[in-house]
Structures are given as structure tokens and as C-alpha cells.
CHARMM internal coordinates of N, CA and C (Angstrom, degrees):
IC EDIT
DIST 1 N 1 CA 1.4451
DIST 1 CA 1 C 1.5280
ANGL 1 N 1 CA 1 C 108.13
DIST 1 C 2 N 1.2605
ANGL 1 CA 1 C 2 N 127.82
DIHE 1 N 1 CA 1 C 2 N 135.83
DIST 2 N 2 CA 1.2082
ANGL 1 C 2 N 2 CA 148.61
DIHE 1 CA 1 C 2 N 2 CA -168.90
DIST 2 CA 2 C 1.4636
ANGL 2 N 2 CA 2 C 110.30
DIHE 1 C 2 N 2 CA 2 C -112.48
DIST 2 C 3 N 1.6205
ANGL 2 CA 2 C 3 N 109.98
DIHE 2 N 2 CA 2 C 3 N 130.46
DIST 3 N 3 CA 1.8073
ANGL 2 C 3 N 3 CA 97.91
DIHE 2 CA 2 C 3 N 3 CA 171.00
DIST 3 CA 3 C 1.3313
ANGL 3 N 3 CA 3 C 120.56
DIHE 2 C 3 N 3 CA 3 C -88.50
DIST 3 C 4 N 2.1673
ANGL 3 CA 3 C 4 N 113.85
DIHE 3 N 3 CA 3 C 4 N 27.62
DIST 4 N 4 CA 1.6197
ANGL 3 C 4 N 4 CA 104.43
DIHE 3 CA 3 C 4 N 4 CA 153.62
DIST 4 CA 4 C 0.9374
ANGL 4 N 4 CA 4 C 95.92
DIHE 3 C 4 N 4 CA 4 C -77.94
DIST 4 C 5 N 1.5009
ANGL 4 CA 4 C 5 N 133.48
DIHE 4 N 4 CA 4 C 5 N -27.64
DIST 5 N 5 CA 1.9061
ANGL 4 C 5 N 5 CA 128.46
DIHE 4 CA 4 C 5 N 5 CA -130.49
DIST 5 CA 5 C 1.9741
ANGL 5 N 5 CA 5 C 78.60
DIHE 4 C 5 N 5 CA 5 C -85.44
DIST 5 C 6 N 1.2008
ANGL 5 CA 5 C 6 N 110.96
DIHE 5 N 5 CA 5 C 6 N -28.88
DIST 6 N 6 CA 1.1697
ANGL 5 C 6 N 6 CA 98.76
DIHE 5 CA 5 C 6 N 6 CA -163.23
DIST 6 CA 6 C 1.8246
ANGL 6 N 6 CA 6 C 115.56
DIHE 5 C 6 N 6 CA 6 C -78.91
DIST 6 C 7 N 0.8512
ANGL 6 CA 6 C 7 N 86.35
DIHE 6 N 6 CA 6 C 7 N -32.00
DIST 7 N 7 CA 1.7560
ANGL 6 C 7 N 7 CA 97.53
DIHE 6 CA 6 C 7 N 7 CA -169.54
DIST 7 CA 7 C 2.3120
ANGL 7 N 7 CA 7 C 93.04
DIHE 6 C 7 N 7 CA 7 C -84.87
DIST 7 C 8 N 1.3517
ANGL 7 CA 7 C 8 N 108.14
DIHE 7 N 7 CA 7 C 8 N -39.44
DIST 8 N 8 CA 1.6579
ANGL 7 C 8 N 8 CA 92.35
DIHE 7 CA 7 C 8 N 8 CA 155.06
DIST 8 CA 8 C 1.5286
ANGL 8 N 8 CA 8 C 128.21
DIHE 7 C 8 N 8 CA 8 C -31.96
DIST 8 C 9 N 1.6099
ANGL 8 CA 8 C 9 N 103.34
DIHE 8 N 8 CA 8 C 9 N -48.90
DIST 9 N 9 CA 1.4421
ANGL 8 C 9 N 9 CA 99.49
DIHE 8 CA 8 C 9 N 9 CA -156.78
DIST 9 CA 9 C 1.6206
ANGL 9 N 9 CA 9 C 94.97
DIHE 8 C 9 N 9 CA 9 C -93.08
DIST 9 C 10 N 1.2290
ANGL 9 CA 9 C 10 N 118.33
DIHE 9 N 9 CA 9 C 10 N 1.22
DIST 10 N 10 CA 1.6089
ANGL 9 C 10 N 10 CA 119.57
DIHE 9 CA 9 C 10 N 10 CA 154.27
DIST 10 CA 10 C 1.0728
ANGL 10 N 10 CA 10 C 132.14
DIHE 9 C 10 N 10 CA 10 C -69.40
DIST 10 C 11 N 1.1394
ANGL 10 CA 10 C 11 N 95.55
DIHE 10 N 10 CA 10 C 11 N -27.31
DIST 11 N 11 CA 1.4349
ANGL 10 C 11 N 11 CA 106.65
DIHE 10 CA 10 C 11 N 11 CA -162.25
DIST 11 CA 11 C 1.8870
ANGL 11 N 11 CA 11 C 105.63
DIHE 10 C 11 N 11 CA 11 C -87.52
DIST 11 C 12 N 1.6653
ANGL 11 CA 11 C 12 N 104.77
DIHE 11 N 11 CA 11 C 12 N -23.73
DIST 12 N 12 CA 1.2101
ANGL 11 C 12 N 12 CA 120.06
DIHE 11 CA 11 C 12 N 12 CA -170.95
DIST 12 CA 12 C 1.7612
ANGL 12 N 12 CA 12 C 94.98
DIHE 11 C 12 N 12 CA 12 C -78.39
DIST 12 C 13 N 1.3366
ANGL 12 CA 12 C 13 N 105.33
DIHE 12 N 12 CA 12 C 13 N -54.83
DIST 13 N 13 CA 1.5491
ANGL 12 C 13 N 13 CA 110.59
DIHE 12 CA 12 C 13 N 13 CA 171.60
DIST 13 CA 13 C 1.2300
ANGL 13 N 13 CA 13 C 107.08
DIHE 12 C 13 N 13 CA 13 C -11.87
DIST 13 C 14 N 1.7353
ANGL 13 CA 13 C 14 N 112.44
DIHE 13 N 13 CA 13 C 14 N -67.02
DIST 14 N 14 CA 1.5808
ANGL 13 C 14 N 14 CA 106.69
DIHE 13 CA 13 C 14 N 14 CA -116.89
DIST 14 CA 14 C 2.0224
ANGL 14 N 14 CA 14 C 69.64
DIHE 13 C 14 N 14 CA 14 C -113.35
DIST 14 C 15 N 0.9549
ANGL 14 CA 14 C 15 N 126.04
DIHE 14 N 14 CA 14 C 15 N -35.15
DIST 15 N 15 CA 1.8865
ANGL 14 C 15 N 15 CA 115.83
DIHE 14 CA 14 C 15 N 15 CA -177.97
DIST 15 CA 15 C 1.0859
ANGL 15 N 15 CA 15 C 94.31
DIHE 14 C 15 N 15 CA 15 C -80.24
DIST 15 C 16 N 1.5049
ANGL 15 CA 15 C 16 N 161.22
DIHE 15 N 15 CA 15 C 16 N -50.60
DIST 16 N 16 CA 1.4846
ANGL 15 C 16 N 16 CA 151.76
DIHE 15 CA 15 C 16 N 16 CA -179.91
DIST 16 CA 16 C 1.8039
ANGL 16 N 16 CA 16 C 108.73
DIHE 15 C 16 N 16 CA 16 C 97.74
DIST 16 C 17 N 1.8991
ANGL 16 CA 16 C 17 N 106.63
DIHE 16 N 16 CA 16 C 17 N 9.61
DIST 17 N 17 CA 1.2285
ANGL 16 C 17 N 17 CA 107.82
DIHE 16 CA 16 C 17 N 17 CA 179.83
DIST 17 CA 17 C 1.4692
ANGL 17 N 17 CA 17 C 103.61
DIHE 16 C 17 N 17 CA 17 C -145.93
DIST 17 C 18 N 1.4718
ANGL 17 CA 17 C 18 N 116.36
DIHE 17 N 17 CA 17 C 18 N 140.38
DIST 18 N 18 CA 1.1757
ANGL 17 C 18 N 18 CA 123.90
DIHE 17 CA 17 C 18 N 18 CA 156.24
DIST 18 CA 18 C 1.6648
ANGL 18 N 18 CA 18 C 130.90
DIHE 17 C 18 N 18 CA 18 C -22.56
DIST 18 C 19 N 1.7457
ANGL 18 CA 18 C 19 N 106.00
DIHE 18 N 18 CA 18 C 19 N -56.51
DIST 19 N 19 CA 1.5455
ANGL 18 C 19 N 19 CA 118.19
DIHE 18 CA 18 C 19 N 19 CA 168.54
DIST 19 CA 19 C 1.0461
ANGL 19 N 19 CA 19 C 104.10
DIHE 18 C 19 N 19 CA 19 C -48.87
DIST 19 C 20 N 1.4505
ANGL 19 CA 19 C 20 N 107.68
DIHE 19 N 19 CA 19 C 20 N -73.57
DIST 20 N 20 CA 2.0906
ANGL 19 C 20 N 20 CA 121.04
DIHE 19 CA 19 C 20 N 20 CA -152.94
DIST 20 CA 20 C 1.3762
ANGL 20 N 20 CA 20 C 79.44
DIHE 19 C 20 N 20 CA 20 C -49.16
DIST 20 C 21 N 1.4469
ANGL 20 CA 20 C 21 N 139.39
DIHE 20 N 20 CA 20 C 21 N -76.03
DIST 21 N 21 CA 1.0905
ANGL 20 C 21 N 21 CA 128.72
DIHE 20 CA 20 C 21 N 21 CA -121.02
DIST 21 CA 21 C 1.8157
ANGL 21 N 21 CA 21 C 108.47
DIHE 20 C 21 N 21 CA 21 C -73.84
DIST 21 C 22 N 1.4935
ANGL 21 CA 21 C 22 N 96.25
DIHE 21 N 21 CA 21 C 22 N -36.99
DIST 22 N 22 CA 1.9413
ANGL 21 C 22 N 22 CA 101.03
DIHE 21 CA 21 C 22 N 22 CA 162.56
DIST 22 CA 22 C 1.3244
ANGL 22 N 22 CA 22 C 125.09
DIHE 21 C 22 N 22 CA 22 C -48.56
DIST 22 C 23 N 1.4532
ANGL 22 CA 22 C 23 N 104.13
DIHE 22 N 22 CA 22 C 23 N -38.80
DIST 23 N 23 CA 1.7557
ANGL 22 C 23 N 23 CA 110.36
DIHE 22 CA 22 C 23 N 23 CA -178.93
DIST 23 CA 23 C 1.4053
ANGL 23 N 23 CA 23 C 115.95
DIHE 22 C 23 N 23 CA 23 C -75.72
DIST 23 C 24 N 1.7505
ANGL 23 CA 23 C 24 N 110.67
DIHE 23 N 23 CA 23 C 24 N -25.32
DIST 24 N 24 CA 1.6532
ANGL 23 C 24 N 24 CA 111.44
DIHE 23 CA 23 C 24 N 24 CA 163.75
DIST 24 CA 24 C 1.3820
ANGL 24 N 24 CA 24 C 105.63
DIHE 23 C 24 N 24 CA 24 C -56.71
DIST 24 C 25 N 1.2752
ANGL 24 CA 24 C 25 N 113.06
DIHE 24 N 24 CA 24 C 25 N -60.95
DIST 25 N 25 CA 1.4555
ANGL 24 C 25 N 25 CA 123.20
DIHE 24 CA 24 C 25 N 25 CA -167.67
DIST 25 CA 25 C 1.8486
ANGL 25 N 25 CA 25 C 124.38
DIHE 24 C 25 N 25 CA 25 C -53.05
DIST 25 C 26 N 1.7384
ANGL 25 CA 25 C 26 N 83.81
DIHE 25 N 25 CA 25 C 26 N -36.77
DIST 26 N 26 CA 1.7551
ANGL 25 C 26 N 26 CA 79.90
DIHE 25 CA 25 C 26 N 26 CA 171.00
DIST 26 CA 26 C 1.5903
ANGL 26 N 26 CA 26 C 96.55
DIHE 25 C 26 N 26 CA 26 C 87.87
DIST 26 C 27 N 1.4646
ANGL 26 CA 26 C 27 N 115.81
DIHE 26 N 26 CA 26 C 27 N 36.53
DIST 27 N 27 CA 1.5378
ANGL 26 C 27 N 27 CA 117.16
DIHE 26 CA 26 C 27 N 27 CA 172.39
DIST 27 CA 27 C 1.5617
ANGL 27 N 27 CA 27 C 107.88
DIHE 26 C 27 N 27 CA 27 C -159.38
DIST 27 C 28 N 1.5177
ANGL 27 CA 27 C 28 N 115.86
DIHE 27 N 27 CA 27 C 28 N 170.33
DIST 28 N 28 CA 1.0598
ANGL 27 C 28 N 28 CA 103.69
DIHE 27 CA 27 C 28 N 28 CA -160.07
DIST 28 CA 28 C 1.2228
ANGL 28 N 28 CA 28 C 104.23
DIHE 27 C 28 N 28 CA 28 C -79.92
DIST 28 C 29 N 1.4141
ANGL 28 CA 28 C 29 N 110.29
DIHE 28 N 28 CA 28 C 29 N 177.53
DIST 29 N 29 CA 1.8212
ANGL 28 C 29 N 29 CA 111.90
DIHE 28 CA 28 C 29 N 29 CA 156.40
DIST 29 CA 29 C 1.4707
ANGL 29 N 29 CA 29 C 132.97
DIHE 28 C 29 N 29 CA 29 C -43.33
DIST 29 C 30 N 1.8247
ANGL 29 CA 29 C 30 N 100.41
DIHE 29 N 29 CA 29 C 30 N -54.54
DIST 30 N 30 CA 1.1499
ANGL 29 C 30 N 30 CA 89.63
DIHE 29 CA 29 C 30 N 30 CA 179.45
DIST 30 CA 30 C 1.6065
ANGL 30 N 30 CA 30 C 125.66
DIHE 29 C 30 N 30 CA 30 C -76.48
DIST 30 C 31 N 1.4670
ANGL 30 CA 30 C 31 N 129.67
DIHE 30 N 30 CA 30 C 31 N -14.82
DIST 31 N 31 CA 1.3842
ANGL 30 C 31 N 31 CA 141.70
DIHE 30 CA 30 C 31 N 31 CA -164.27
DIST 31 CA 31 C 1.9701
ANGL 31 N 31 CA 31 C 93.01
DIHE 30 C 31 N 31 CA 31 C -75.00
DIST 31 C 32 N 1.5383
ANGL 31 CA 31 C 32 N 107.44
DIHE 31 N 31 CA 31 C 32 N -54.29
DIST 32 N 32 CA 1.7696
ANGL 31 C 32 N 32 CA 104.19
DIHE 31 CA 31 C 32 N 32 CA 158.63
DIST 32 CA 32 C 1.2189
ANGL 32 N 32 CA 32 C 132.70
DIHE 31 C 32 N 32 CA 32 C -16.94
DIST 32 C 33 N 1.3020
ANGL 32 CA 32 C 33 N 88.87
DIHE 32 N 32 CA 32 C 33 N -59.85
DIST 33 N 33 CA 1.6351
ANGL 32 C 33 N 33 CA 99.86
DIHE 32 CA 32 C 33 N 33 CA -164.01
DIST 33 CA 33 C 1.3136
ANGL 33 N 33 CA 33 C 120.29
DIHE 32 C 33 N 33 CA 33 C -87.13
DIST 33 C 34 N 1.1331
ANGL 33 CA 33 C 34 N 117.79
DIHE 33 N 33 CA 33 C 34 N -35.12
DIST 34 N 34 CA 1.2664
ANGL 33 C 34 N 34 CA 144.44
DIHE 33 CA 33 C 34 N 34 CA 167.25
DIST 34 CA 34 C 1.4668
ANGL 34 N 34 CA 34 C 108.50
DIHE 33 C 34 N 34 CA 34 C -62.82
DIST 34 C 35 N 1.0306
ANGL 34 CA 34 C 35 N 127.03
DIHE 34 N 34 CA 34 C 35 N -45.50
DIST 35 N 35 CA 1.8757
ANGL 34 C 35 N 35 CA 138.41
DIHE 34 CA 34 C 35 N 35 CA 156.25
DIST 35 CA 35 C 1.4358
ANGL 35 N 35 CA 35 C 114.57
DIHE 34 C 35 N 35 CA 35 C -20.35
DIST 35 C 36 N 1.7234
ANGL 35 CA 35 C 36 N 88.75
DIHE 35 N 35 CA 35 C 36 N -75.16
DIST 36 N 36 CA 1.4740
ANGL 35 C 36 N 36 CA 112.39
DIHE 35 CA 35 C 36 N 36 CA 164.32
DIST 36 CA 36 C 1.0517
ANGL 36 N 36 CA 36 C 150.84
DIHE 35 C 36 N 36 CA 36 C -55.71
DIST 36 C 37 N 1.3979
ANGL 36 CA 36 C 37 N 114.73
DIHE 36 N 36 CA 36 C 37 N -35.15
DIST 37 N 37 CA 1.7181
ANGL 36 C 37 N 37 CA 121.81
DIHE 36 CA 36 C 37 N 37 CA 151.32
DIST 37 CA 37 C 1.0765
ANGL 37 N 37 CA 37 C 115.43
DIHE 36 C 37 N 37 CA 37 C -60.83
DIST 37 C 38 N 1.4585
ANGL 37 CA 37 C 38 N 125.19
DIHE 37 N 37 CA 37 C 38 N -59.24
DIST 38 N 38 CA 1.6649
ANGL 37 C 38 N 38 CA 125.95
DIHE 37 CA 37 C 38 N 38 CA 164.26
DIST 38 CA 38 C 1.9122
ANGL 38 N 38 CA 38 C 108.31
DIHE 37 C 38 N 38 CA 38 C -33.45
DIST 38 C 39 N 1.4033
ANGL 38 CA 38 C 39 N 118.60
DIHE 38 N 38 CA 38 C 39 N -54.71
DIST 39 N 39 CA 1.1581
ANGL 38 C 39 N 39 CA 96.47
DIHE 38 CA 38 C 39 N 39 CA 174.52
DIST 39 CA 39 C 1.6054
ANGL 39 N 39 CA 39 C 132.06
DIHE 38 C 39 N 39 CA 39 C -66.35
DIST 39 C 40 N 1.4794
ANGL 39 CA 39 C 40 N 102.42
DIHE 39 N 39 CA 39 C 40 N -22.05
DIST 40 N 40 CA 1.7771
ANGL 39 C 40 N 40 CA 102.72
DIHE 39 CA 39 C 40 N 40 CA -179.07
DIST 40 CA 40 C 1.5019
ANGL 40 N 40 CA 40 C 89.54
DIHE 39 C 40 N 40 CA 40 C -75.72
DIST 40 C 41 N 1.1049
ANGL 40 CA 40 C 41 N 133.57
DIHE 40 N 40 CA 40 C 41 N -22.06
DIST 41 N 41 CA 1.6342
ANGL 40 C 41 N 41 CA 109.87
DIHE 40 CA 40 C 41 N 41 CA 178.93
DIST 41 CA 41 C 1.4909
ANGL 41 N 41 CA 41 C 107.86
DIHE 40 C 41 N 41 CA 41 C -79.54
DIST 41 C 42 N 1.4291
ANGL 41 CA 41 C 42 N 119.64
DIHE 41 N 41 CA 41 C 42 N -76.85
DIST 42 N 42 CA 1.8227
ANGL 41 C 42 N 42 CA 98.88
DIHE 41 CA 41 C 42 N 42 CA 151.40
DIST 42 CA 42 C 1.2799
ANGL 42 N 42 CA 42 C 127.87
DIHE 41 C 42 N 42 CA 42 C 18.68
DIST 42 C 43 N 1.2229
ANGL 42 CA 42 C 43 N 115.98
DIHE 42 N 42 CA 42 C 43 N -62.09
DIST 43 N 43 CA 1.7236
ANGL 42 C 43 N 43 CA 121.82
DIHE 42 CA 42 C 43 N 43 CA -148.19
DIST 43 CA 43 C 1.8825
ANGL 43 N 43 CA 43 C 74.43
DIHE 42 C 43 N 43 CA 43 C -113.60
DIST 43 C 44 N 1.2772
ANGL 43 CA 43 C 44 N 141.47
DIHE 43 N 43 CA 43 C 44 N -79.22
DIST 44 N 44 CA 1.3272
ANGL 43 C 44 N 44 CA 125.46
DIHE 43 CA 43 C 44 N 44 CA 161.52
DIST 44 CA 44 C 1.7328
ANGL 44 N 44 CA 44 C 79.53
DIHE 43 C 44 N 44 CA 44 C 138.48
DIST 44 C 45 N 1.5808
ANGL 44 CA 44 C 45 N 125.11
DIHE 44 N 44 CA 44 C 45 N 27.81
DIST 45 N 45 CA 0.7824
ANGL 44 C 45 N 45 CA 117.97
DIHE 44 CA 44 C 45 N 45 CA 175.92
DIST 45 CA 45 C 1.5000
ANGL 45 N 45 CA 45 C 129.25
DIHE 44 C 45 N 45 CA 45 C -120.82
DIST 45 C 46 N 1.2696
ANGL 45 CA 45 C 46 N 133.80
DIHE 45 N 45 CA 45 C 46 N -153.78
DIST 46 N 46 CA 1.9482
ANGL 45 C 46 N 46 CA 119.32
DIHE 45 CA 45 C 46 N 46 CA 173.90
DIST 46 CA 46 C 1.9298
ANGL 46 N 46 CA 46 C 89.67
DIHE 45 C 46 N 46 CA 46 C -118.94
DIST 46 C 47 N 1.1545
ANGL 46 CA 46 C 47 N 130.23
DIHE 46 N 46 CA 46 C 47 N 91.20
DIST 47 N 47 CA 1.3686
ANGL 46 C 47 N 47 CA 108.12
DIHE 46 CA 46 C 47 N 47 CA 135.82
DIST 47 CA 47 C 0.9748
ANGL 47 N 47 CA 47 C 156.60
DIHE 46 C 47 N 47 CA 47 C -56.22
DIST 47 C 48 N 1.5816
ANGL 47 CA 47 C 48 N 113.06
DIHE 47 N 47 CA 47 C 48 N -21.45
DIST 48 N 48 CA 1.3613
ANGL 47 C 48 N 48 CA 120.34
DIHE 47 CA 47 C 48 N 48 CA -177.38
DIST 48 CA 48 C 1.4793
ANGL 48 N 48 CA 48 C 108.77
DIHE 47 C 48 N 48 CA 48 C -125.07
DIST 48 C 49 N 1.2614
ANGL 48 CA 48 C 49 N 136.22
DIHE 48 N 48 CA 48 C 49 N 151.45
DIST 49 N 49 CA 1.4716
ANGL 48 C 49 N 49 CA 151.52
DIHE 48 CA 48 C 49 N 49 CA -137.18
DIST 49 CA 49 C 1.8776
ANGL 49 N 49 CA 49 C 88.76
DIHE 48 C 49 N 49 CA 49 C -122.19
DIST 49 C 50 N 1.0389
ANGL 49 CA 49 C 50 N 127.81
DIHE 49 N 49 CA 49 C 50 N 113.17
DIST 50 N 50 CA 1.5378
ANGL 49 C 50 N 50 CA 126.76
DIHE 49 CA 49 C 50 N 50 CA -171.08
DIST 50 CA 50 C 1.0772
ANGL 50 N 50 CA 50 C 91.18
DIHE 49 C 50 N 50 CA 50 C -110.14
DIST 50 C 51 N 1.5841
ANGL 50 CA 50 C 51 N 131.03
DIHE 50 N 50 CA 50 C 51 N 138.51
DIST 51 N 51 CA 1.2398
ANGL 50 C 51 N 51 CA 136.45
DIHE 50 CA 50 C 51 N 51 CA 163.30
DIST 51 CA 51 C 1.4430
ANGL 51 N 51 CA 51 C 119.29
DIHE 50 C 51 N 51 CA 51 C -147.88
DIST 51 C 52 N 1.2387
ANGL 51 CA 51 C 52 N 124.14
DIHE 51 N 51 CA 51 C 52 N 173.74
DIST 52 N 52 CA 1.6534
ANGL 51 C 52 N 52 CA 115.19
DIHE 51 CA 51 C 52 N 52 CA -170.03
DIST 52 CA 52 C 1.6664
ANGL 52 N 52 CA 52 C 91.37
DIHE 51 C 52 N 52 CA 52 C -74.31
DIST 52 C 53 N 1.2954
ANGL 52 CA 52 C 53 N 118.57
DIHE 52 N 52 CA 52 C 53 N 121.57
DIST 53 N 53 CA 1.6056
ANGL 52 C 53 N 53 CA 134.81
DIHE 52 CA 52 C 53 N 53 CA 161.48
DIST 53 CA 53 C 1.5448
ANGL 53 N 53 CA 53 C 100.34
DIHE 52 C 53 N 53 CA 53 C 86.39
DIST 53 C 54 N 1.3125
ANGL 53 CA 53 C 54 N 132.45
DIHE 53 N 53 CA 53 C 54 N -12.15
DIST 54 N 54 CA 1.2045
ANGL 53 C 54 N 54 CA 125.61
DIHE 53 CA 53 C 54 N 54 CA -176.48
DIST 54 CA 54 C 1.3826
ANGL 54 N 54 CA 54 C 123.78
DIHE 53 C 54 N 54 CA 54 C -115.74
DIST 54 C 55 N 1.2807
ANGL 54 CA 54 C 55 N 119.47
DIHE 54 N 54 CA 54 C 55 N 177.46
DIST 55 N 55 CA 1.9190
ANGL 54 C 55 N 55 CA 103.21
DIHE 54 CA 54 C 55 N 55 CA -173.04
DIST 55 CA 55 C 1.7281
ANGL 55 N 55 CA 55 C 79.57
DIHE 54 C 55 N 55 CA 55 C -164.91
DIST 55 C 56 N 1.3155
ANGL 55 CA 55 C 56 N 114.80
DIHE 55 N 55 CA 55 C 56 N 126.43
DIST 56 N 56 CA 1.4632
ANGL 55 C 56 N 56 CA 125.58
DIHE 55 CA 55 C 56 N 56 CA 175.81
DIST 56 CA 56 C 2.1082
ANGL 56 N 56 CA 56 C 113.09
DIHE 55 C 56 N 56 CA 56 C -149.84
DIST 56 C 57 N 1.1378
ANGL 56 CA 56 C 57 N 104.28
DIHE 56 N 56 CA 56 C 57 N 138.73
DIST 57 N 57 CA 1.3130
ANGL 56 C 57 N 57 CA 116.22
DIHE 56 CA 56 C 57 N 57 CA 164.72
DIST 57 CA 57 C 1.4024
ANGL 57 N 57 CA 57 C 114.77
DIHE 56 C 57 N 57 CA 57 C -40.13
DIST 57 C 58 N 1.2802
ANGL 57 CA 57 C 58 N 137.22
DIHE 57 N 57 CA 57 C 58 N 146.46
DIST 58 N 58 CA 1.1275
ANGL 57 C 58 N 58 CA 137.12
DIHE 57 CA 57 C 58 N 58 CA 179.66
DIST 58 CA 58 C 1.6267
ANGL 58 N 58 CA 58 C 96.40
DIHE 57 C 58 N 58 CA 58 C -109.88
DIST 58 C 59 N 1.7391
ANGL 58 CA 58 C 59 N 111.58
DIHE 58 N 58 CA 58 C 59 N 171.51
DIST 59 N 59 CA 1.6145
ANGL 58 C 59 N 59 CA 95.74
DIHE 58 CA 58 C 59 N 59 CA -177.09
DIST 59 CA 59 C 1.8402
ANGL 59 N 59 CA 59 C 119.29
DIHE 58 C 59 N 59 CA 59 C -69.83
DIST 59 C 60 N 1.4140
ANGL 59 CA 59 C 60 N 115.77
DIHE 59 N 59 CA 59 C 60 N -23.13
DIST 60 N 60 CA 1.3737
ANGL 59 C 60 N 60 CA 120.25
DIHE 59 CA 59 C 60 N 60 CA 157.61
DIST 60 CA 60 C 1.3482
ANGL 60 N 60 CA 60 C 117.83
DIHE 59 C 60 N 60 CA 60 C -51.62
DIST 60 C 61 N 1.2001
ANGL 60 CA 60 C 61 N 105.90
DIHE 60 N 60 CA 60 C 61 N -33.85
DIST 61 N 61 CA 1.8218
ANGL 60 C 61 N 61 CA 117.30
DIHE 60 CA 60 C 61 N 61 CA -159.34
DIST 61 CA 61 C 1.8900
ANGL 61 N 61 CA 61 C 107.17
DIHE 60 C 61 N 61 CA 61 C -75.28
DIST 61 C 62 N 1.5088
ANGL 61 CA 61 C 62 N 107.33
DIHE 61 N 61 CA 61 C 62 N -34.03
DIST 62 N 62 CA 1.5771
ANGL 61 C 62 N 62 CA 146.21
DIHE 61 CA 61 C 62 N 62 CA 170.54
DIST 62 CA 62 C 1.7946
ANGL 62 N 62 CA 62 C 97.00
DIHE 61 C 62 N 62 CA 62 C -53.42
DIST 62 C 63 N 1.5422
ANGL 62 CA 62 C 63 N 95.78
DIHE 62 N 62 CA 62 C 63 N -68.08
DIST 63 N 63 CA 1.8549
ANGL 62 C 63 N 63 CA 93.88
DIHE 62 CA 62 C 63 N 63 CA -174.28
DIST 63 CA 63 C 1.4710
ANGL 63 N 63 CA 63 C 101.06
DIHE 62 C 63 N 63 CA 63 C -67.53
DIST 63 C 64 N 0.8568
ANGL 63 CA 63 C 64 N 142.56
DIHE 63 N 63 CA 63 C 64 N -66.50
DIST 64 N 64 CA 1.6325
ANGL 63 C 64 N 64 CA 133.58
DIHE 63 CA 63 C 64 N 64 CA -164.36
DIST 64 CA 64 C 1.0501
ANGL 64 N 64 CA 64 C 114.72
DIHE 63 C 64 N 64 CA 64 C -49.69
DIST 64 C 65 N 1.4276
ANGL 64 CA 64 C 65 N 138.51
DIHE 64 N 64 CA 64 C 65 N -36.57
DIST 65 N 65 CA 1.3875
ANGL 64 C 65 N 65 CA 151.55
DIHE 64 CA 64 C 65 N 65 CA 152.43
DIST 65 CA 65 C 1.6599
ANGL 65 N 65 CA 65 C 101.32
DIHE 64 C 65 N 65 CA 65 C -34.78
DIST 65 C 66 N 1.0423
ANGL 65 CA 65 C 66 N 99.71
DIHE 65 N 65 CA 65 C 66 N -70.91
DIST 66 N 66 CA 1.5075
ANGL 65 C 66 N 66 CA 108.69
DIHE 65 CA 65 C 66 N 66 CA -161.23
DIST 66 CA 66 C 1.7964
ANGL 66 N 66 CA 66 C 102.70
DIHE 65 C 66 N 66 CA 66 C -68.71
DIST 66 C 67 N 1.5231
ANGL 66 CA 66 C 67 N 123.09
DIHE 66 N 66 CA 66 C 67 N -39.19
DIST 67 N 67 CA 1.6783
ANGL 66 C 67 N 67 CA 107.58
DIHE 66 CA 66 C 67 N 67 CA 155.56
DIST 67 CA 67 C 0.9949
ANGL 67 N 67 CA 67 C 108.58
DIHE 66 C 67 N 67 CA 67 C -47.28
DIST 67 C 68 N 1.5884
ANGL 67 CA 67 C 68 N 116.32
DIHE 67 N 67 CA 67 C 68 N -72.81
DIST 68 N 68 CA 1.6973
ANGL 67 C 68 N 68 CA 118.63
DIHE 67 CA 67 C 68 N 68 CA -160.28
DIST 68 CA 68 C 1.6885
ANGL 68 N 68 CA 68 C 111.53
DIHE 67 C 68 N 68 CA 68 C -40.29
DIST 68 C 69 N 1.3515
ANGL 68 CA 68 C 69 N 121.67
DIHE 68 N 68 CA 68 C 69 N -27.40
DIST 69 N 69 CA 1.6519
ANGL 68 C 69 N 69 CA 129.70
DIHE 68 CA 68 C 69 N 69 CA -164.95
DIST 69 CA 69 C 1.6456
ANGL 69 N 69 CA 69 C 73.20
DIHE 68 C 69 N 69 CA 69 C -71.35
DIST 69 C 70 N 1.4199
ANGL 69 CA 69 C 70 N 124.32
DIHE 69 N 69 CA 69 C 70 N -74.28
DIST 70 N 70 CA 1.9411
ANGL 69 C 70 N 70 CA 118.68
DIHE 69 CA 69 C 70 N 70 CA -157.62
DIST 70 CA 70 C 1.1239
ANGL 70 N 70 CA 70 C 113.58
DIHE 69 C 70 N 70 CA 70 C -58.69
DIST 70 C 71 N 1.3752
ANGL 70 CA 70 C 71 N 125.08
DIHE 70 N 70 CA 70 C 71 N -35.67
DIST 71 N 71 CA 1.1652
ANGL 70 C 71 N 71 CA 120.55
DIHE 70 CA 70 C 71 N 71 CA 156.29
DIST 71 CA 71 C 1.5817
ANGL 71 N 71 CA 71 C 134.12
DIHE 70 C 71 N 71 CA 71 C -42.98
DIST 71 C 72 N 0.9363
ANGL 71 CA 71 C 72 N 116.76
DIHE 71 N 71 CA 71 C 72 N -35.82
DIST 72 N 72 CA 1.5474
ANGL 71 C 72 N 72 CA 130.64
DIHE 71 CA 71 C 72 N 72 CA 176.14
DIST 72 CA 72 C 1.5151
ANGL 72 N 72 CA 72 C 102.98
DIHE 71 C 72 N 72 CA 72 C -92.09
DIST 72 C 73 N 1.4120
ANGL 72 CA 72 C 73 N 140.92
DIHE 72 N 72 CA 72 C 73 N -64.61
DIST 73 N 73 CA 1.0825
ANGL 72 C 73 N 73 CA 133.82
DIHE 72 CA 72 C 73 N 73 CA 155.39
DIST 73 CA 73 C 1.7655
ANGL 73 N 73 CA 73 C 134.41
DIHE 72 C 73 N 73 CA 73 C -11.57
DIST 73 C 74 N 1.5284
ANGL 73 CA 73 C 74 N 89.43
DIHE 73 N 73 CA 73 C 74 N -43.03
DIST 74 N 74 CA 1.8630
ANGL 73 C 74 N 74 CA 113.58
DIHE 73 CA 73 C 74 N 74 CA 173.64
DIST 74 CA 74 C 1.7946
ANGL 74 N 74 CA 74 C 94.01
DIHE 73 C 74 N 74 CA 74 C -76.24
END
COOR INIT
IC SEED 1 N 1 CA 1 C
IC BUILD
């Protein structure tokens, strides 16, 4: 686990999109996303809610966000 991977899935938090959240970050789309799946496999879990046209946090996906934010904060 990496503290970009971490501040990614903040960034996804708080923009609610894949793009916004790359353009906070200052990386591309695909290096994001790709971050992030690598980390839900990592963790061996679903953070994100995949749907036709949509992409959302799941309620696990919500807490890790919200550690990863104190974590980075610390």
C-alpha cells in the first residue's frame, strides 16, 4: 500500500469521479484507476460500486476513505 493509493481514493471520495479525482491528483486517469483496483485487490475487497455509467463507493469503500483521510492527515 502506497500513500498515493491513499490520497487517490480521497480524492475519489471527495470529486465522486474517476477524472476529477486524477486532475486533483495531478495524474492521469488511467494510472488512478488502475491504483485503485490494484488496491481493492490488496485489501481483497469491492470499494467501489460499478454500474452501467456510474462508479460509487460502497459502504466499506466510505470507511477506508474516511481512515485513509486520518491517515494522511496524521
Amino acid at each position: 500500500m502506497k500513500l498515493s493509493t491513499l490520497r487517490y481514493l480521497v480524492a475519489f471520495a471527495d470529486a465522486g469521479s474517476f477524472s476529477r479525482a486524477a486532475e486533483l491528483c495531478h495524474v492521469s486517469q488511467p494510472t488512478l484507476s488502475v491504483a485503485l483496483q490494484n488496491f481493492e485487490a490488496e485489501l481483497g475487497v469491492t470499494l467501489f460500486e460499478r454500474t452501467k455509467g456510474r462508479v460509487g463507493l460502497t459502504d466499506l469503500g466510505w470507511q477506508v476513505a474516511g481512515q485513509a483521510r486520518r491517515t494522511l492527515d496524521e
